[in-house]
N, C-alpha and C positions, 0 to 999 in steps of 0.2 A: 282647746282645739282650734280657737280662732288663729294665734300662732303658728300652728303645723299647719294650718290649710293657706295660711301667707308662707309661708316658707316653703310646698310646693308650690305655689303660682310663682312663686321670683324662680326655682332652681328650675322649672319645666318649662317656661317661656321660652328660655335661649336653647332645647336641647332637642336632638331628633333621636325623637322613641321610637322603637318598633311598630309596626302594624303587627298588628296578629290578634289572637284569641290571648288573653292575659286573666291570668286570678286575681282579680279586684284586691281582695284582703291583702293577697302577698304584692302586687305593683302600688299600693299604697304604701305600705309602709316601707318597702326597700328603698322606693321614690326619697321618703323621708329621711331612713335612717342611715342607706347605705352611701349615698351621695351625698350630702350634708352641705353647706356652704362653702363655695370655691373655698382654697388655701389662701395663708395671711400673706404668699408671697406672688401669687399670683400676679401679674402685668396687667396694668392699669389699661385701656383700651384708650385708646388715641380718640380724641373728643371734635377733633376736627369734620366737616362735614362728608358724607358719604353715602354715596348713589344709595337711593331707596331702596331695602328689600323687600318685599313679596312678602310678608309672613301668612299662614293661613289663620282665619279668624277662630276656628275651634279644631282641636285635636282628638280626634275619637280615641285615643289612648289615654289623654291626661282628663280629657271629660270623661269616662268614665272611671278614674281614678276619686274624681272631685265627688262624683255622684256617691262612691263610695264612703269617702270620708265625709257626706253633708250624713249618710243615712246614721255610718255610728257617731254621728256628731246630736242627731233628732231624738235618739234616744240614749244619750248620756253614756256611750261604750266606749271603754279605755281601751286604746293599744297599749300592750305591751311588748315591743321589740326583742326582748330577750326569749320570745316563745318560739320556739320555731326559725328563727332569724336562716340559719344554714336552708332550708326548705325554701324560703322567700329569696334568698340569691340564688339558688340554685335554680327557679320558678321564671324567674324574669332573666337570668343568662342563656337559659335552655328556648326561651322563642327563638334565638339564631343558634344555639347547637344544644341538642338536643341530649348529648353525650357529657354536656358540661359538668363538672363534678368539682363543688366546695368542699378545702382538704383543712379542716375547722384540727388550729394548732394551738390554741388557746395564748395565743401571743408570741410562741415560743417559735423558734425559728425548727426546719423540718431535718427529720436526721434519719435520714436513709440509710438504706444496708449501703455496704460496699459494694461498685461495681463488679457484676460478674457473680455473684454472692446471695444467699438466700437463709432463710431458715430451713431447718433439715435435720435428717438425721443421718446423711453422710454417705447412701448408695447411689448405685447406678442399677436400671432395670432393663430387661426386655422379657418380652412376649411369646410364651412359647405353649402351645394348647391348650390356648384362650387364659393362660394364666400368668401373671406378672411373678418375675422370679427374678432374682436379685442377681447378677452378673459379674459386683465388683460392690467391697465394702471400701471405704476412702478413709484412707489415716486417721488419726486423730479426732474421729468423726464420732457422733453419739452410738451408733451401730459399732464402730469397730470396739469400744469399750461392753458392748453387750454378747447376749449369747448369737445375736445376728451371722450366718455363714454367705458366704459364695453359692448359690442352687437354691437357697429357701424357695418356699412359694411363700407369698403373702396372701393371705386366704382372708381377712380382715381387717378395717381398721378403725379403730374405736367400736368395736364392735358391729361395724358396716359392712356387712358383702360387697366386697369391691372386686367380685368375678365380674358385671353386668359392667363395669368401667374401661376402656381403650387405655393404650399405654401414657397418652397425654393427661389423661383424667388420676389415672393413676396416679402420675407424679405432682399432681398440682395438690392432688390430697396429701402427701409426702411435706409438700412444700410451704411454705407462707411467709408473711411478711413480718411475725411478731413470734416470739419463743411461745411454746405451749406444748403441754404433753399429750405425748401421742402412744396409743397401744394397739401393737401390730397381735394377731395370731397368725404365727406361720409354721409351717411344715416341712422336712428336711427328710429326705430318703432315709427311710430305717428309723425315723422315729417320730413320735406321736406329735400329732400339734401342741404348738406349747404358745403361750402368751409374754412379750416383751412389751416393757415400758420403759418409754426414750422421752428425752427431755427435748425437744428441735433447738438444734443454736447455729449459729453460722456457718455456714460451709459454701466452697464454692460450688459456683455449676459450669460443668464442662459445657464449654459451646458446642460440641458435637456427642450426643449422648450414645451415640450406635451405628456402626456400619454393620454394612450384612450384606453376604454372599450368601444371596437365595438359590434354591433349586432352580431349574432349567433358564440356566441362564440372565436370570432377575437378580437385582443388587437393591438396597435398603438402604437409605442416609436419614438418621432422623437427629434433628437439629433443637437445642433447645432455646438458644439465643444468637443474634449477630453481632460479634462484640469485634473489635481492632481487628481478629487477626482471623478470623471465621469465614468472613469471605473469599481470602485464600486458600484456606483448607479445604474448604468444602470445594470451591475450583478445582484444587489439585484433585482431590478426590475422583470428582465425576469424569476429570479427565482421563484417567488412569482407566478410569473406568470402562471408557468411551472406546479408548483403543484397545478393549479387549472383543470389540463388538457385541455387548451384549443384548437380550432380547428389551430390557429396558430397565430406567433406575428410576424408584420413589423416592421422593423428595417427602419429607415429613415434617411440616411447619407447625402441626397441630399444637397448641399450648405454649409455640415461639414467642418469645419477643425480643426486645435488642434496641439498641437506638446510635448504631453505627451505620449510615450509611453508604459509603461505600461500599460495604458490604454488599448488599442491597445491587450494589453498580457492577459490583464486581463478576456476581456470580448470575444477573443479568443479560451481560455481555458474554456471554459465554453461547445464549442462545440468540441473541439478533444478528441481522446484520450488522457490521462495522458501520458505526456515526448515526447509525438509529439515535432517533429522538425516544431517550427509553421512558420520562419522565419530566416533568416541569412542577415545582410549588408556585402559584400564583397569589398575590392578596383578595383581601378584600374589591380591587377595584379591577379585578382581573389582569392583573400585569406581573411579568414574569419575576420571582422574587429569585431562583433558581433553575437551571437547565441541565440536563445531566446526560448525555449520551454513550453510546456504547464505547467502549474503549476495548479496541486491539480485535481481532479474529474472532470469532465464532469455533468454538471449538466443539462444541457436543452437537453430534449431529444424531445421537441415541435417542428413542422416545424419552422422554420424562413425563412422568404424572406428577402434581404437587399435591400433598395432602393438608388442608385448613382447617381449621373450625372454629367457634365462637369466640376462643381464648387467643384466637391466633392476632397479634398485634404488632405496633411498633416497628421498627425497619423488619423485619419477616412477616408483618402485611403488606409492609409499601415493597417488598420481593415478589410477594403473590400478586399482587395489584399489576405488577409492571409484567414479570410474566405470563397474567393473563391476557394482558394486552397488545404484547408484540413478541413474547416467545414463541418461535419456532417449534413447533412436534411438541409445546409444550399445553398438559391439561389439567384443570385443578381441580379436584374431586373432595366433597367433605361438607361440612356445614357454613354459610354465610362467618364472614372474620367478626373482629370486633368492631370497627370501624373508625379505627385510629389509626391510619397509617402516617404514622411522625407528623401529624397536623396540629396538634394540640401542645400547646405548653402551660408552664406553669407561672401564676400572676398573682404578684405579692397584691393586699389588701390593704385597706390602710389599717385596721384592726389588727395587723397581723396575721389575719387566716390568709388562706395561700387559694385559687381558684385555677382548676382547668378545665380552659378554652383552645377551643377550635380559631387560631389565626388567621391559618391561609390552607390553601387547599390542596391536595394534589390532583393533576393532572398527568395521565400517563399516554403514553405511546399513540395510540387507536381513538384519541380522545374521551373516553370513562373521566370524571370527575369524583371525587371525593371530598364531600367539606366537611363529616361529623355524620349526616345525616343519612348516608349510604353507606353498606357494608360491601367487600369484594365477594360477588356471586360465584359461586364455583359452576365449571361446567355441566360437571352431573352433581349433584347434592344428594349425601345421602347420611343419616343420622347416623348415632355410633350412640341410641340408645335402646339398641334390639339388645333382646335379653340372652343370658349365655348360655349356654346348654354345653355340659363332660360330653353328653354322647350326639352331637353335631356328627351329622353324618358325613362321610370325605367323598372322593371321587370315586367308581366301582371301579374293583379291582375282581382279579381272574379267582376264585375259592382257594387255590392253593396258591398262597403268596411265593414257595417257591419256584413258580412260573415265570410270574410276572416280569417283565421287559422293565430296563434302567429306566426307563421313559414312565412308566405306571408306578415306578419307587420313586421317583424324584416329585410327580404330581403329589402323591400322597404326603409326600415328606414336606413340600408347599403346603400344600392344607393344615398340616401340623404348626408351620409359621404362623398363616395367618387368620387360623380358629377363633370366634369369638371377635374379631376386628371387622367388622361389617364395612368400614373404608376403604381398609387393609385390603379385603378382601376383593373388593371390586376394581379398586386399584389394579392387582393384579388379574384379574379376569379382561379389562381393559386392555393391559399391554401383551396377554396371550394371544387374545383376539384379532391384534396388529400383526403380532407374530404371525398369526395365521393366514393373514390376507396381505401377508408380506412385505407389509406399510414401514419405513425406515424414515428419517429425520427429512425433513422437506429440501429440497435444493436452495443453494444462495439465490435464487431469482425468487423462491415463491416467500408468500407471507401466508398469517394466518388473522384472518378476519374477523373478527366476534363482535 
């Protein structure tokens, strides 16, 4: 012990620790094992003389580091390093980001899916009276080899009621990062529920999982990543969109990620004004590592709502970040992000395992910061774990439906959309509500404050 407690006093003399609250046990031994003696090639330091530093006489970090290791040292207690070691970097990385996450490769270098690409079993879905129904089975995919159709309902999976799930949630349980099998019960008009078992393997994921031309005049884009070419598409999209005048388009980021950002810029600029300051990354010492502005006209002057939630990450947070911060007419409804919008990367180890950190931070528009330890707040926040109910009641209608005005068939035909989507749902109540008090995309002069 007498050794380890000299070898942190030489490695902690020359370094600046954190202040904060720290677990003694774990800033002990990370102190020891994770840092270790400079390298054998390290530069010798110039021995010539040089202006006095200041050093402080004690460090409340490394003094109670010391205190720590004199106590297992009074009563004969071994460290072992290999206990826990991934919990102990993670412990002393997380006082400056709190998100930090050790990706423990056992020496071996990391072998990602392909971009664009996931584990799966090969569908596309949407939501239709509160129930996920399968829309499109994809080629050569685990589903298209099985009794899987176009119309299913998926009514379980692995034996999970996954009615009480939003569409985002839906497809993440669909999805993963490691092959494993999976067993849907699904239901198909005209015949009984039946049980399939799918093995997940690679498949790609469309960057744009669903458009949709809603009842009175509402439009639907829901996104599942920002990859090369996404930012465009969904551009051209809203545009198209735009110039049809409609009453408003949801944007749906929920369970996005992506790590393109122009993307991000692309479809940004769409709602600032031209040479808006949409975004800035800065370091650690607050200076600007990156600047990003708007590029070219302003083209959607349509309301937009953004729909978020917990899962939502990567350049489709740093899209909802930016515009919540300087989109025009635009609002973001759903649950707090993940809180990583492209600030984090990934840092080889000298053991081999791989760690991610929070670098630098982003800065957006209106001033909002993000360094790890704030997630993007939505304007109205609202869960998407209310429970589902078949018989949700819809809007009243006249007793003899065939009375009723295209205007009381088209609301109800909405409700049918977005049954059972409690985001979905307000989403849309939001942009009727403008509809109704005949609020349109804000002019080139105004901005939007938050």
């Amino acid at each position: 012990m007498t050794s380890f407690m000299t070898r942190i006093n030489s490695n902690c003399s020359h370094r600046n620790v954190h202040k904060g609250p720290l677990r003694l046990f774990a800033g002990a031994v990370f102190l020891a094992c994770a840092f270790g003696p400079p390298p054998s090639d390290a530069v010798v330091e110039d021995s010539s003389p040089v202006a006095a530093v200041e050093i402080p006489a004690t460090d409340p970090v490394v003094d109670s580091v010391k205190e720590a290791l004199r106590i297992l040292d009074d009563y004969h207690l071994k460290i072992d390093p290999s206990h826990g070691l991934e919990r102990i970097v993670e412990d002393v990385l997380r006082l400056y980001d709190p998100g930090a996450l050790l990706i423990a490769t056992n020496g071996l270098g990391a072998n990602p899916l392909p971009e664009g690409s996931t584990y799966g079993i090969g569908v596309r879905l949407s939501r239709s009276n509160g129930i996920g129904r399968i829309t499109e089975v994809l080629p050569n995919s685990p589903a298209a080899g099985a009794e899987v159709e176009t119309g299913d309902k998926i009514l379980s999976v692995d034996g999970q009621s996954v009615l009480d799930l939003d569409i985002a949630e839906l497809m993440q349980v669909l999805r993963g990062s490691v092959p494993e099998t999976v067993t849907l019960m699904v239901a198909s008009w005209g015949k009984d529920a039946r049980e399939i078992v799918l093995e997940k393997e690679i498949v790609p994921i469309p960057d744009i999982e669903e458009e949709l031309k809603m009842p009175l005049g509402l439009h639907y884009l829901r996104v599942n990543e920002l990859g090369s070419e996404t930012g465009a598409n969904i551009l051209r999209t809203l545009t198209a969109w735009s110039m049809e005048d409609p009453g408003g388009i949801v944007l749906d980021l929920r369970g996005a990620g992506g790590t393109n950002l122009q993307s991000a810029v692309d479809v940004a600029s769409a709602l600032a004004l031209p040479k808006t300051l949409l975004f800035s990354y800065r370091d650690g010492n607050d200076e600007d590592l990156e600047m990003y502005h708007a590029e070219g006209a302003s083209v959607l002057q349509s309301p937009l709502i953004v729909l978020a939630d917990r899962n939502t990450t990567g350049s489709a947070e740093l899209l909802v970040a930016t515009l919540g911060g300087v989109g025009r007419s635009a609002m973001v409804i759903g649950e707090r992000t993940s809180g990583d919008p492209m600030i984090r990367r990934t840092i080889a180890m000298r053991d081999g395992n791989q760690v991610r950190l929070a670098t630098r931070r982003l800065v957006v528009g209106n001033g909002d910061a993000y360094t790890g330890r704030e997630a993007v707040r939505p304007d109205i926040q609202v869960g998407s774990d209310q429970p589902y109910s078949e018989y949700e009641p819809g809007p009243p209608m006249l007793t003899d439906p065939r009375l009723a005005g295209d205007g009381e068939r088209e609301t109800q035909a909405l409700h049918e959309v977005t049954k059972g989507d409690a985001v979905l749902t307000r989403a849309v109540d939001v942009l009727l509500g403008l509809r109704a008090l005949n609020v349109q995309g804000y002019s080139d002069g105004d901005s939007l404050d938050r």
